[in-house]
C-alpha positions as CSV (number, residue, x, y, z in Angstrom):
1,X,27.7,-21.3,11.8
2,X,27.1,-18.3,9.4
3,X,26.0,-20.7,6.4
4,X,22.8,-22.0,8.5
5,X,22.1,-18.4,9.9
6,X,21.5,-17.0,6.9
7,X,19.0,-19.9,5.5
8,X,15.6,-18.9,6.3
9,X,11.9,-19.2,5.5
10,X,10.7,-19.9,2.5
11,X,13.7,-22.1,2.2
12,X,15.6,-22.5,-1.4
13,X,18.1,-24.8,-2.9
14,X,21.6,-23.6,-2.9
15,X,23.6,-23.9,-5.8
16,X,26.5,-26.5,-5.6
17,X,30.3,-24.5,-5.6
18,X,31.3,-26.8,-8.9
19,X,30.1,-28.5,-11.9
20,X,28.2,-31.5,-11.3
21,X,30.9,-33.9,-13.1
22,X,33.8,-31.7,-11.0
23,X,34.1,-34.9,-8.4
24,X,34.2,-37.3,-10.8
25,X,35.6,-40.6,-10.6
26,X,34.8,-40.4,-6.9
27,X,31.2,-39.6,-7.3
28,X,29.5,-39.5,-10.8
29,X,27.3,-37.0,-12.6
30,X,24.3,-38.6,-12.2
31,X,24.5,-39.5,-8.7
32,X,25.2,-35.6,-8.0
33,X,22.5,-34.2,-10.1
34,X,20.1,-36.8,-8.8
35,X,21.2,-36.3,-5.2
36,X,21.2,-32.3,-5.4
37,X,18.2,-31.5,-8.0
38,X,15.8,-33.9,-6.4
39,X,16.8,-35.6,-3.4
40,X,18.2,-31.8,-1.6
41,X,15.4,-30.0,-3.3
42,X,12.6,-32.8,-2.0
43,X,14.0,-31.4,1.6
44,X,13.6,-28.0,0.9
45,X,9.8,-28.4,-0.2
46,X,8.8,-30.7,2.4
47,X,10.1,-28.1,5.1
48,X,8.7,-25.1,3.6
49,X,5.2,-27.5,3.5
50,X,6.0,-28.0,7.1
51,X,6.0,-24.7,8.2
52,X,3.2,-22.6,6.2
53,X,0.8,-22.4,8.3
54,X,3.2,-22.1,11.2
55,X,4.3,-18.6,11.1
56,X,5.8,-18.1,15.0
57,X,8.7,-20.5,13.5
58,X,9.1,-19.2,10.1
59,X,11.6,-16.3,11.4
60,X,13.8,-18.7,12.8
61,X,17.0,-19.3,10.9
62,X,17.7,-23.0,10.5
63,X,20.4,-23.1,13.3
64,X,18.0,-21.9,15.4
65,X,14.8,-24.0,14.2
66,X,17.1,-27.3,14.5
67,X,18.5,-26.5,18.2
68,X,14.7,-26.3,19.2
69,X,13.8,-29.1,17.0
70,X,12.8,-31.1,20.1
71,X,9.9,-28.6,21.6
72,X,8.5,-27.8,18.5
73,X,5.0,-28.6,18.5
74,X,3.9,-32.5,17.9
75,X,2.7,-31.8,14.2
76,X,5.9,-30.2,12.7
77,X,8.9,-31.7,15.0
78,X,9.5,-35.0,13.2
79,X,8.9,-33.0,9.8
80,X,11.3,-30.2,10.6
81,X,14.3,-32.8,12.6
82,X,13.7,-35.0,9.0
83,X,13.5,-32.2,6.1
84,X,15.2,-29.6,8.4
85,X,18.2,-31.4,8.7
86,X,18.2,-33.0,5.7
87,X,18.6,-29.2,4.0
88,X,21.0,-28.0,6.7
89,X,23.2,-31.2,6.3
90,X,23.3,-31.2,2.8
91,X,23.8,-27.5,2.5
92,X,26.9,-28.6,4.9
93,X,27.2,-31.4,2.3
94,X,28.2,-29.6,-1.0
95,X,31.1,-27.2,-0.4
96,X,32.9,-29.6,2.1
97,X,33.4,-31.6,-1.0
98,X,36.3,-30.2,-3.7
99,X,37.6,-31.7,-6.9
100,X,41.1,-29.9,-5.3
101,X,41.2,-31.8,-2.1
102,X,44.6,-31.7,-0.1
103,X,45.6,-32.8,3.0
104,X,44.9,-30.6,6.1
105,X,47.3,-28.0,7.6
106,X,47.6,-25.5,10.7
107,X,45.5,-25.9,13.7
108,X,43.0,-28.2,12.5
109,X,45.1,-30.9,11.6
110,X,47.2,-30.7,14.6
111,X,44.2,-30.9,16.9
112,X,42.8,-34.0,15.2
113,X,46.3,-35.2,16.1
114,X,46.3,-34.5,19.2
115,X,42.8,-35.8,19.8
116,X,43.2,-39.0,17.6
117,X,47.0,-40.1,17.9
118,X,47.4,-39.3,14.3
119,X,45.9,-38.3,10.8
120,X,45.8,-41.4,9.7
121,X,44.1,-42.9,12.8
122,X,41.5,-40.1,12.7
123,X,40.8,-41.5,9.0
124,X,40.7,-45.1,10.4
125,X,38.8,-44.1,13.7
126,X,36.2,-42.1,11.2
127,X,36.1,-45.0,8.3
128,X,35.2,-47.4,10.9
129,X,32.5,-45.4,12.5
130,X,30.8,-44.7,8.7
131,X,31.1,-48.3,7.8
132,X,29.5,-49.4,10.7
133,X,26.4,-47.4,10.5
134,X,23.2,-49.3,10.2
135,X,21.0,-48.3,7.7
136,X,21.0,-44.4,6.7
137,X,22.2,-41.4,7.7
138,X,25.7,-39.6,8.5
139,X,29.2,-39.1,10.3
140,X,30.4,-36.6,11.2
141,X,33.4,-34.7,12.8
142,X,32.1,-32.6,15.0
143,X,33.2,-29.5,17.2
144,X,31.4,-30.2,20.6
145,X,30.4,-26.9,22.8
146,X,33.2,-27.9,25.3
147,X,35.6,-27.2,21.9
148,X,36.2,-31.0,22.0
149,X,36.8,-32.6,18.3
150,X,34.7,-36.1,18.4
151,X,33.7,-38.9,15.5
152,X,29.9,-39.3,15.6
153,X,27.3,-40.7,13.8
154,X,23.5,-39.2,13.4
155,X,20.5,-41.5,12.0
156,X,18.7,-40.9,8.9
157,X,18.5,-36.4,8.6
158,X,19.3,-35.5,12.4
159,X,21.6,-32.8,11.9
160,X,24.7,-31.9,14.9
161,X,23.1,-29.0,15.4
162,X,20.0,-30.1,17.4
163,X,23.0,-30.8,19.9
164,X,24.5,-27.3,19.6
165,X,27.5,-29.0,17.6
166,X,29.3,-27.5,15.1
167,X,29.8,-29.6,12.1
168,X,33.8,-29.6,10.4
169,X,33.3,-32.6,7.9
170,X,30.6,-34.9,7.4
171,X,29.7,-37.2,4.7
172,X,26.1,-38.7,3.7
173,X,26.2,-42.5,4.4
174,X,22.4,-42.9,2.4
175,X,22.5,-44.8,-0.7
176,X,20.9,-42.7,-3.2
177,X,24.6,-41.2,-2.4
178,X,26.7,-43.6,-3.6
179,X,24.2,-46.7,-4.8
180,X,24.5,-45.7,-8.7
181,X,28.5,-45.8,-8.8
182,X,29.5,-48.3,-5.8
183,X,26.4,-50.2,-5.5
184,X,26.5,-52.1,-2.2
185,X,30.0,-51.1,-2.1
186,X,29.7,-48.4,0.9
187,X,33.2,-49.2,2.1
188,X,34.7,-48.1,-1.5
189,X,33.1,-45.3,-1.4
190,X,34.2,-44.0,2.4
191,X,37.6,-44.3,1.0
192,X,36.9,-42.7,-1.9
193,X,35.4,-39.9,-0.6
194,X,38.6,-39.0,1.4
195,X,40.0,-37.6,-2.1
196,X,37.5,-35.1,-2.3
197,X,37.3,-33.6,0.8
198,X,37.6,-29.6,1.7
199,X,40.1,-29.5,4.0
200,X,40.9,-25.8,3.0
201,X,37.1,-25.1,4.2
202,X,36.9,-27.8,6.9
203,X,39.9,-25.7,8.1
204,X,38.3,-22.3,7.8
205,X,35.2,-23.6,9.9
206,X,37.2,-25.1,12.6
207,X,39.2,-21.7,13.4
208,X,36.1,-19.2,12.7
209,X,34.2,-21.8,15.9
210,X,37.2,-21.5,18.0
Protein backbone atom coordinates (compact mmCIF):
# COMPACT_ATOMS: atom_id res chain seq x y z
CA UNK A 1 0.00 0.00 0.00
CA UNK A 2 1.07 3.67 -0.92
CA UNK A 3 0.15 4.91 2.73
CA UNK A 4 3.08 2.57 4.34
CA UNK A 5 5.52 3.35 1.39
CA UNK A 6 5.73 6.66 1.92
CA UNK A 7 6.32 6.39 5.95
CA UNK A 8 9.87 6.45 6.50
CA UNK A 9 12.75 7.09 8.89
CA UNK A 10 12.71 9.37 11.35
CA UNK A 11 9.07 8.29 11.68
CA UNK A 12 6.24 11.06 12.68
CA UNK A 13 2.73 10.96 13.78
CA UNK A 14 0.14 11.45 11.18
CA UNK A 15 -2.57 13.67 11.75
CA UNK A 16 -6.02 12.01 12.23
CA UNK A 17 -8.56 12.93 8.91
CA UNK A 18 -11.30 14.41 11.58
CA UNK A 19 -11.84 16.12 14.78
CA UNK A 20 -11.19 14.10 17.71
CA UNK A 21 -14.94 14.17 19.00
CA UNK A 22 -16.01 13.51 15.04
CA UNK A 23 -16.84 9.58 16.10
CA UNK A 24 -18.53 10.35 18.87
CA UNK A 25 -20.96 8.36 20.64
CA UNK A 26 -19.14 5.35 19.18
CA UNK A 27 -15.79 6.23 20.52
CA UNK A 28 -15.29 9.36 22.79
CA UNK A 29 -12.87 12.26 22.84
CA UNK A 30 -10.79 11.26 25.36
CA UNK A 31 -10.29 7.78 24.42
CA UNK A 32 -9.14 9.19 20.77
CA UNK A 33 -6.84 11.84 21.97
CA UNK A 34 -5.40 9.47 24.53
CA UNK A 35 -5.17 6.63 22.01
CA UNK A 36 -3.57 8.95 19.06
CA UNK A 37 -1.48 11.66 21.06
CA UNK A 38 0.17 9.20 23.33
CA UNK A 39 -0.48 5.74 22.80
CA UNK A 40 0.28 6.10 18.49
CA UNK A 41 2.93 8.68 19.22
CA UNK A 42 4.67 6.21 22.09
CA UNK A 43 5.07 3.82 18.79
CA UNK A 44 6.50 6.20 16.70
CA UNK A 45 9.32 7.07 19.34
CA UNK A 46 10.05 3.71 20.37
CA UNK A 47 10.79 2.78 16.61
CA UNK A 48 12.66 5.70 15.73
CA UNK A 49 14.83 4.66 19.29
CA UNK A 50 14.92 1.30 17.62
CA UNK A 51 16.54 2.14 14.62
CA UNK A 52 19.24 5.08 15.34
CA UNK A 53 22.04 3.45 15.44
CA UNK A 54 20.93 1.07 12.80
CA UNK A 55 21.28 3.05 9.62
CA UNK A 56 21.29 -0.08 6.85
CA UNK A 57 17.40 -0.20 7.81
CA UNK A 58 16.60 3.33 8.18
CA UNK A 59 15.95 3.65 4.20
CA UNK A 60 13.44 1.14 4.30
CA UNK A 61 9.83 2.27 4.06
CA UNK A 62 7.69 0.61 6.63
CA UNK A 63 6.11 -1.94 4.23
CA UNK A 64 9.30 -2.94 3.55
CA UNK A 65 10.88 -2.89 7.19
CA UNK A 66 7.67 -5.05 8.36
CA UNK A 67 7.86 -7.78 5.50
CA UNK A 68 11.54 -8.43 6.71
CA UNK A 69 10.61 -7.97 10.22
CA UNK A 70 11.60 -11.60 10.84
CA UNK A 71 15.50 -11.41 9.70
CA UNK A 72 16.17 -8.31 11.23
CA UNK A 73 18.89 -8.65 13.51
CA UNK A 74 18.17 -10.10 17.20
CA UNK A 75 18.39 -6.57 18.96
CA UNK A 76 15.80 -4.63 16.85
CA UNK A 77 13.29 -7.41 15.48
CA UNK A 78 10.87 -7.71 18.49
CA UNK A 79 11.22 -3.80 18.74
CA UNK A 80 10.46 -3.08 15.14
CA UNK A 81 7.41 -6.19 14.76
CA UNK A 82 6.02 -4.37 18.26
CA UNK A 83 6.49 -0.43 17.61
CA UNK A 84 6.65 -1.01 13.81
CA UNK A 85 3.45 -2.31 13.55
CA UNK A 86 1.93 -0.68 16.14
CA UNK A 87 2.57 2.71 13.80
CA UNK A 88 1.79 1.01 10.53
CA UNK A 89 -1.52 -0.42 12.07
CA UNK A 90 -2.65 2.52 13.58
CA UNK A 91 -1.72 4.73 10.64
CA UNK A 92 -4.15 1.98 8.96
CA UNK A 93 -6.31 2.66 12.03
CA UNK A 94 -7.44 6.41 11.69
CA UNK A 95 -8.82 7.00 8.19
CA UNK A 96 -10.66 3.55 8.02
CA UNK A 97 -12.74 5.07 10.58
CA UNK A 98 -15.48 8.00 9.40
CA UNK A 99 -18.18 9.85 11.34
CA UNK A 100 -19.99 9.33 7.57
CA UNK A 101 -19.97 5.62 7.48
CA UNK A 102 -22.27 3.78 4.90
CA UNK A 103 -22.66 0.54 3.78
CA UNK A 104 -20.33 -0.81 1.08
CA UNK A 105 -20.94 -0.85 -2.63
CA UNK A 106 -19.31 -2.17 -6.09
CA UNK A 107 -16.82 -4.80 -6.09
CA UNK A 108 -15.91 -4.91 -2.60
CA UNK A 109 -19.02 -5.68 -1.19
CA UNK A 110 -19.88 -8.19 -3.80
CA UNK A 111 -16.66 -10.11 -3.18
CA UNK A 112 -17.19 -10.24 0.64
CA UNK A 113 -20.42 -11.84 -0.59
CA UNK A 114 -19.25 -14.04 -2.48
CA UNK A 115 -16.57 -15.11 -0.15
CA UNK A 116 -18.82 -15.04 3.08
CA UNK A 117 -22.41 -15.98 1.90
CA UNK A 118 -23.49 -12.50 2.77
CA UNK A 119 -22.89 -9.02 4.29
CA UNK A 120 -24.29 -9.64 7.16
CA UNK A 121 -22.52 -13.02 7.66
CA UNK A 122 -19.15 -11.39 6.97
CA UNK A 123 -20.19 -8.92 9.93
CA UNK A 124 -21.05 -12.07 12.09
CA UNK A 125 -18.06 -14.23 10.75
CA UNK A 126 -15.76 -10.95 11.72
CA UNK A 127 -17.66 -9.96 15.21
CA UNK A 128 -17.02 -13.45 16.33
CA UNK A 129 -13.47 -13.57 15.35
CA UNK A 130 -12.79 -9.99 17.38
CA UNK A 131 -14.69 -11.15 20.33
CA UNK A 132 -12.95 -14.08 20.65
CA UNK A 133 -9.46 -12.73 20.79
CA UNK A 134 -7.54 -13.33 23.87
CA UNK A 135 -5.93 -10.63 25.29
CA UNK A 136 -4.74 -7.70 22.84
CA UNK A 137 -4.33 -7.01 19.55
CA UNK A 138 -6.39 -6.90 16.13
CA UNK A 139 -8.71 -8.30 13.30
CA UNK A 140 -8.59 -7.72 10.39
CA UNK A 141 -9.98 -8.20 6.78
CA UNK A 142 -7.35 -8.89 4.90
CA UNK A 143 -6.48 -9.21 0.98
CA UNK A 144 -4.13 -12.38 0.93
CA UNK A 145 -1.33 -12.43 -2.06
CA UNK A 146 -3.47 -15.12 -3.81
CA UNK A 147 -6.25 -12.00 -3.95
CA UNK A 148 -8.28 -14.15 -1.42
CA UNK A 149 -10.50 -11.92 1.04
CA UNK A 150 -9.95 -13.74 4.70
CA UNK A 151 -11.09 -12.71 8.58
CA UNK A 152 -7.91 -12.85 10.70
CA UNK A 153 -6.72 -11.98 13.78
CA UNK A 154 -2.93 -10.66 14.70
CA UNK A 155 -1.58 -10.61 18.48
CA UNK A 156 -0.74 -7.61 20.35
CA UNK A 157 1.13 -4.98 17.19
CA UNK A 158 1.92 -7.73 14.47
CA UNK A 159 0.85 -5.95 11.49
CA UNK A 160 -0.66 -8.17 7.94
CA UNK A 161 2.05 -6.97 6.35
CA UNK A 162 4.87 -9.09 7.80
CA UNK A 163 2.76 -11.76 5.77
CA UNK A 164 2.75 -9.66 2.47
CA UNK A 165 -1.17 -8.97 3.27
CA UNK A 166 -2.88 -6.23 2.36
CA UNK A 167 -4.96 -4.74 5.00
CA UNK A 168 -8.96 -3.51 3.83
CA UNK A 169 -10.40 -2.95 7.47
CA UNK A 170 -9.13 -3.64 10.72
CA UNK A 171 -10.06 -2.57 14.03
CA UNK A 172 -7.79 -2.29 17.39
CA UNK A 173 -9.13 -4.92 19.88
CA UNK A 174 -6.57 -3.32 22.95
CA UNK A 175 -8.29 -1.71 25.75
CA UNK A 176 -6.84 1.56 26.06
CA UNK A 177 -9.17 1.57 22.74
CA UNK A 178 -12.37 1.24 24.02
CA UNK A 179 -11.78 0.64 28.12
CA UNK A 180 -12.69 4.50 29.00
CA UNK A 181 -16.32 4.35 27.13
CA UNK A 182 -17.25 0.45 27.23
CA UNK A 183 -15.22 -0.64 30.02
CA UNK A 184 -15.08 -4.50 29.95
CA UNK A 185 -17.77 -4.16 27.39
CA UNK A 186 -15.57 -5.25 24.21
CA UNK A 187 -18.53 -6.88 22.57
CA UNK A 188 -20.47 -3.34 22.65
CA UNK A 189 -17.97 -1.88 21.22
CA UNK A 190 -17.32 -4.44 18.05
CA UNK A 191 -20.77 -3.53 17.18
CA UNK A 192 -20.40 -0.24 17.64
CA UNK A 193 -17.64 0.27 15.65
CA UNK A 194 -19.50 -1.08 12.58
CA UNK A 195 -21.19 2.55 12.43
CA UNK A 196 -18.08 4.14 11.88
CA UNK A 197 -16.34 2.33 9.44
CA UNK A 198 -14.81 3.74 5.87
CA UNK A 199 -16.33 1.71 3.57
CA UNK A 200 -15.81 4.44 0.86
CA UNK A 201 -11.92 3.99 1.67
CA UNK A 202 -12.01 0.28 2.50
CA UNK A 203 -13.40 0.26 -0.99
CA UNK A 204 -10.79 2.40 -2.65
CA UNK A 205 -8.02 0.02 -1.13
CA UNK A 206 -9.54 -3.04 -2.19
CA UNK A 207 -9.71 -2.10 -6.04
CA UNK A 208 -6.26 -0.05 -6.12
CA UNK A 209 -4.66 -4.01 -4.67
CA UNK A 210 -6.57 -5.76 -7.31
Amino acid sequence: MREFEELKYPYSLPPLPYSYDALDPYIDQETMNLHHTKHHQAYIDNLNKALENYPEFQNLNLKELLEQANSLPEEIKQKVINHGGGHANHTFFWPIMTPNSREPQGILREDIEKTFGSFEKFKEEFFNSALSLFGSGWTWLVLTPSKELKIKNTPNQNSPLMDKEIPIIGIDLWEHAYYLKYRNKRAEYIQNWWEIVNWERAEKIYQNSL
